[in-house]
Structure formats: structure tokens, C-alpha cells
N, C-alpha and C positions, 0 to 999 in steps of 0.2 A: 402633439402630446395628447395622449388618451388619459381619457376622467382618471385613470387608477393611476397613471403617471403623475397629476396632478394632485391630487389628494398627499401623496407619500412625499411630494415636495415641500407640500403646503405644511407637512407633519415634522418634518425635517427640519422645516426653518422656525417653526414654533418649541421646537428642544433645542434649537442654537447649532442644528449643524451646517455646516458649509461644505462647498464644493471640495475635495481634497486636490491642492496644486492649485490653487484659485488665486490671480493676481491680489495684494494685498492694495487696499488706499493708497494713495499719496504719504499724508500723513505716517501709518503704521509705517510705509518701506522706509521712509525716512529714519525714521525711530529704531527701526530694524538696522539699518547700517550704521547710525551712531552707537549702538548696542555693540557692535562687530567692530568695532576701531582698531580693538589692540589684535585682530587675527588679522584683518589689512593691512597692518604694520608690518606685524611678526611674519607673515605671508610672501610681503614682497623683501621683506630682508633676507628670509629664507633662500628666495630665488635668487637674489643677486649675491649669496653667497656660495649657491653651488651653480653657479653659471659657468663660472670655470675651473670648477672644483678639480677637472678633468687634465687639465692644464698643465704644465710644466710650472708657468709662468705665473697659475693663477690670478689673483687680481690685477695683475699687471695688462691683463688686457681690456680690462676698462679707459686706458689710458691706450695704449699703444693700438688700439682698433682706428680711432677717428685719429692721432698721429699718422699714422700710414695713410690713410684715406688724407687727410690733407697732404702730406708728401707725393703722394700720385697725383694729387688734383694742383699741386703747385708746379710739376712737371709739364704736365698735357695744358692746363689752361694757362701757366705765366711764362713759362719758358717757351712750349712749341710753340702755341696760340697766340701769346703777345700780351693778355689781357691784365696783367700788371702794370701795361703801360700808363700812366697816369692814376695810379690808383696808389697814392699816399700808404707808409708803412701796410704793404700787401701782405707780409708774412702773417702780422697779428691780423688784419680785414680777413684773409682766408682760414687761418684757422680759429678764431670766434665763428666764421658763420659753419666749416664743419661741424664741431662741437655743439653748435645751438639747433642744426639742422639734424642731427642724428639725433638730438633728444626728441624731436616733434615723430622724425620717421620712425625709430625704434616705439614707441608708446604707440602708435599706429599700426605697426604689424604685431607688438603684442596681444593689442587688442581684438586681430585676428583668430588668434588661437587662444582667448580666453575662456570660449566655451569650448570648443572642441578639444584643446589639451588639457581640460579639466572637466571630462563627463563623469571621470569615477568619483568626483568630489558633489560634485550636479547633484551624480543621481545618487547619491549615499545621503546625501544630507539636506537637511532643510536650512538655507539660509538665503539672506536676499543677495539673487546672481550677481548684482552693480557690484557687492565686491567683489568680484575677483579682474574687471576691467582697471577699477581703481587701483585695486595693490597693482597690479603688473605696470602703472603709467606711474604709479608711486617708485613701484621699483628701478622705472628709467632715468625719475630725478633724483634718484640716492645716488644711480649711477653717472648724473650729470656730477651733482655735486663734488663726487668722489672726482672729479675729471679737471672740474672748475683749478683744480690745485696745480694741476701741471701748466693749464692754461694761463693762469698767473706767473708762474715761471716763464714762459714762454714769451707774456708780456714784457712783464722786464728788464728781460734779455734784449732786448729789441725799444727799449728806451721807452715801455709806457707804462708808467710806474703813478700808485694807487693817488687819485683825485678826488674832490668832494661827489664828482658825476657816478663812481664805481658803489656810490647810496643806492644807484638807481639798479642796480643788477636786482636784489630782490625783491621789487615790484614787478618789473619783468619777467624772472620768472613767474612768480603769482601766477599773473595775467596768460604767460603760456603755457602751463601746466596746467589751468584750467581749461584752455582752449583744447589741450592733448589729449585731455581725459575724458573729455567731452564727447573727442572724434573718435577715440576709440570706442566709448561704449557703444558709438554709433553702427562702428565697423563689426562691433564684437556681435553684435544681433544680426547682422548685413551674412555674418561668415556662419553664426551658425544656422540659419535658415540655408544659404548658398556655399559651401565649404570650395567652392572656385572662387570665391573672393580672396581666398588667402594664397591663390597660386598668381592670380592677377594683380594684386596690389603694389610688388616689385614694381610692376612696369610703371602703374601709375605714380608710385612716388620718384621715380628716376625721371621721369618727365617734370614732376612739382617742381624737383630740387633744381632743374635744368632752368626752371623758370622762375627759381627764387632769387638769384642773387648772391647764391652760395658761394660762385669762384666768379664771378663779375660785379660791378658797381649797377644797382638800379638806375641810381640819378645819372651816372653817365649815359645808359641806353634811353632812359624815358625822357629827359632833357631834349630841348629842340622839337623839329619837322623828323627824325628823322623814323619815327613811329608813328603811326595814327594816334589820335587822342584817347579813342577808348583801350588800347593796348597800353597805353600811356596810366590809365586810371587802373584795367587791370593791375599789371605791376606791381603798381605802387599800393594798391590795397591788399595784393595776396598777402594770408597771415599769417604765411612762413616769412617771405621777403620782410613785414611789418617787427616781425618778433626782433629778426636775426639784426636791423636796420636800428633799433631800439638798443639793441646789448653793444652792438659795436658802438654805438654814440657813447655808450655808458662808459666804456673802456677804451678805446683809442681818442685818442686827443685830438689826431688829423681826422674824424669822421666828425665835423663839426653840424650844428641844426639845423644850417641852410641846406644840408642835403638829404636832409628828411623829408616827405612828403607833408601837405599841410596836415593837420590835426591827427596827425598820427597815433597820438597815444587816445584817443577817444577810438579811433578805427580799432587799435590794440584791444580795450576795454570793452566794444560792441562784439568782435569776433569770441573774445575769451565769456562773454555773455551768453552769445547766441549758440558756440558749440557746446558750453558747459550745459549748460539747461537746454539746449534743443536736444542734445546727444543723450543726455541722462532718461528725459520722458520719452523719449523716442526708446530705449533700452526697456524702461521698465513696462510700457503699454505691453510687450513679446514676454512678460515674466514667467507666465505660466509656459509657454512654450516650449524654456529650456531644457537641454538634456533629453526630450522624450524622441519617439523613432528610431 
């Protein structure tokens, strides 16, 4: 930097001006996103109401997306595969962990395209970028929500009907929708530096979900010799398997505690820690970055 450079900066910061596009403090982003609450809101209600505005069926496919998808996956994994076998009332075990598993994947690929399907808003406006990760992982739990109701039905029917344990669904979520929002802001900075992240990330969550527990039992596979121990540990800590393992205790009556891993809900409460605030600093350090290029 040459003396004349130097001087006009030093002039600049002495009349209170700033860099233009300059990440803001910790503190200020913060204050800046609780200032923005009701457009994160109104944001992600907006999208999940013209999601399938297109539709015949309209909001009906909130519901009948992860129905299908567990009808395919009760096909191929209980019926061809066998893997129902000793896996106590299967129908609710596989479609809770559908249902819970598309909330973590879906908030994960929307987080992909949070900056990049919104450059005209980026670069139009000044606001802090973490919203628009948050609305879109907001929008996925209005669409769990909206989902939870059939999934009760579905309970029911199938003889697992509401218990003092069904308290514990809203903690769990808590706990994984901070872990979801977390991951995506993480993704959402990942994709728009690298915009191959969002053609790659299919692969990688069809392999997570392969290895969550979604259409099989953990404790049956990690139980015994007949895995290594650290396979054994993985498992049982991944914090899809941990979420999904959590909500079916809460709701089926035959997923009783003994087949939970130990201290699980602390494992719960470190992951939903560490991606909330790992993923969110990690987002906002790239703040200046977004939109430009």
C-alpha cells in the first residue's frame, strides 16, 4: 500500500467509513438476524407454499413424497431383502425413520441452493445471508410438521397409540433441526464457493441414509462380533442414525431403551451443538463473499 493509499484510509476511518460489503461482528450479525425473524418466517412459509403450487395435488405432496418413498423402501428392504425380519412393528420403525430422514436430507440440499437460487435477492439487498439457509431448514420443519399428522395416523393404525414417551418428539426435534440448520449453512457456503457441491451431494446423502438405519435396525447390525468395534461406534454415533433412533423410541412402544446406544441423548445434544454453531461461524467468516462473481 503506497503513502497516498494510506493516508485516504486513515481519512476514511476517521469520518466513520467502512469497507462497503465488509463482514459485520459477531454481535451486529446476530442482531441483524433477530431484526429479520419475521421475513425468515414469512420466507420459508412463502416457499413451502408454492412448492407445489404447480401441482394437481398441491400440498398433498408433502405427505404422499416420503409415503411413497417408504412404500418403495418397504418393498425392496422388507419384503425382497428380508430385513423386517425381527424388527418389531416394521411398518411404523420404517416409516418414522423415512419421515425423520427426509427432514435432515431435504434441509441439506436446500441448503445447497441457498445462495445460488437466490443471487437476485444476494445481490439486490443488504441483509445478513444466514437467512436465507435458516428459512429454507425452517421451511423443511413446517414441512415435517405438516407430515407429523399423517405419520400419527399411520401410528395408530398399526396399534401405537399416544404415550407419556410421544413428550419427547419436541425435544428431538429441537435438537435436529438445530443440527440441520447448522449443516446446511455449512453446505450453503461449501455450494456457493463450489456450485459442484450441489450436483454431488445426492450421492453423498444416499450413501448417509444407506448407513443410517433408515430401513434397517442399528442395534441389530452393531450388536455382537459381527462388525468391528469402531464400525460398531461409528453407527451408533452417526447423527442421522442418533436422531431417527431417538424419535422411534419416543413413538413405538416395541423400540424400547435397551436398544439405544449408551448416552445417546448427550451424543444428540453435542452433534445438534457442534453443527449449530460450527456451521453457522463457519457461514458467516465467507459473509462478504456472497453473491459476488
Amino acid at each position: 500500500m503506497t503513502g497516498t493509499e494510506t493516508d485516504l484510509t486513515a481519512l476514511a476511518r476517521r469520518h466513520g467509513l467502512t469497507v462497503s460489503g465488509a463482514r459485520p461482528t459477531l454481535p451486529e450479525y446476530l442482531r441483524g438476524l433477530w431484526s429479520r425473524r419475521h421475513f425468515i418466517a414469512a420466507f420459508a412459509t412463502a416457499r413451502l407454499t408454492a412448492q407445489y403450487s404447480q401441482a394437481k395435488l398441491g400440498q398433498i405432496w408433502q405427505i404422499m413424497t416420503p409415503l411413497l418413498n417408504a412404500a418403495v423402501y418397504y418393498f425392496i428392504f422388507g419384503v425382497l431383502l428380508g430385513t423386517k425380519d425381527g424388527v418389531p412393528d416394521f411398518v411404523p420403525f420404517l416409516v418414522t425413520g423415512v419421515f425423520i430422514w427426509t427432514f435432515t436430507s431435504s434441509s441439506i440440499m436446500a441448503g445447497t441452493r441457498a445462495i445460488s437460487g437466490n443471487l437476485g435477492l444476494v445481490r439486490a439487498l443488504h441483509f445478513p445471508r444466514a437467512a436465507l439457509p435458516i428459512a429454507l431448514a425452517l421451511q423443511q420443519l413446517q414441512q415435517l410438521l405438516f407430515s407429523m399428522g399423517a405419520l400419527t395416523v399411520i401410528l395408530v393404525c398399526f396399534g401405537q397409540y399416544p404415550r407419556p414417551s410421544w413428550l419427547l418428539v419436541p425435544a428431538v426435534l429441537v435438537l435436529q433441526s438445530l443440527f440441520n440448520t447448522g449443516i446446511s449453512m455449512a453446505v450453503a457456503r461449501l455450494a456457493a464457493g463450489t456450485p459442484d457441491i450441489a450436483q454431488l451431494m445426492p450421492f453423498v446423502l444416499r450413501t448417509w441414509m444407506y448407513a443410517s438405519g433408515v430401513m434397517w435396525s442399528v442395534d441389530k447390525v452393531a450388536g455382537g462380533d459381527r462388525v468391528p468395534h469402531w464400525v460398531t461406534v461409528a453407527l451408533e454415533c452417526n447423527p442421522a442414525a442418533v436422531y431417527i433412533d431417538l424419535m422411534r423410541f419416543a413413538l413405538i412402544d416395541s423400540f424400547t431403551a435397551d436398544r439405544l446406544p449408551p448416552h445417546i441423548w448427550a451424543v444428540a445434544l453435542g452433534w445438534a451443538l457442534l453443527a449449530g454453531i460450527g456451521g453457522f461461524l463457519f457461514f458467516w467468516k465467507a459473509e462478504e463473499e456472497y453473491g459476488r462473481g
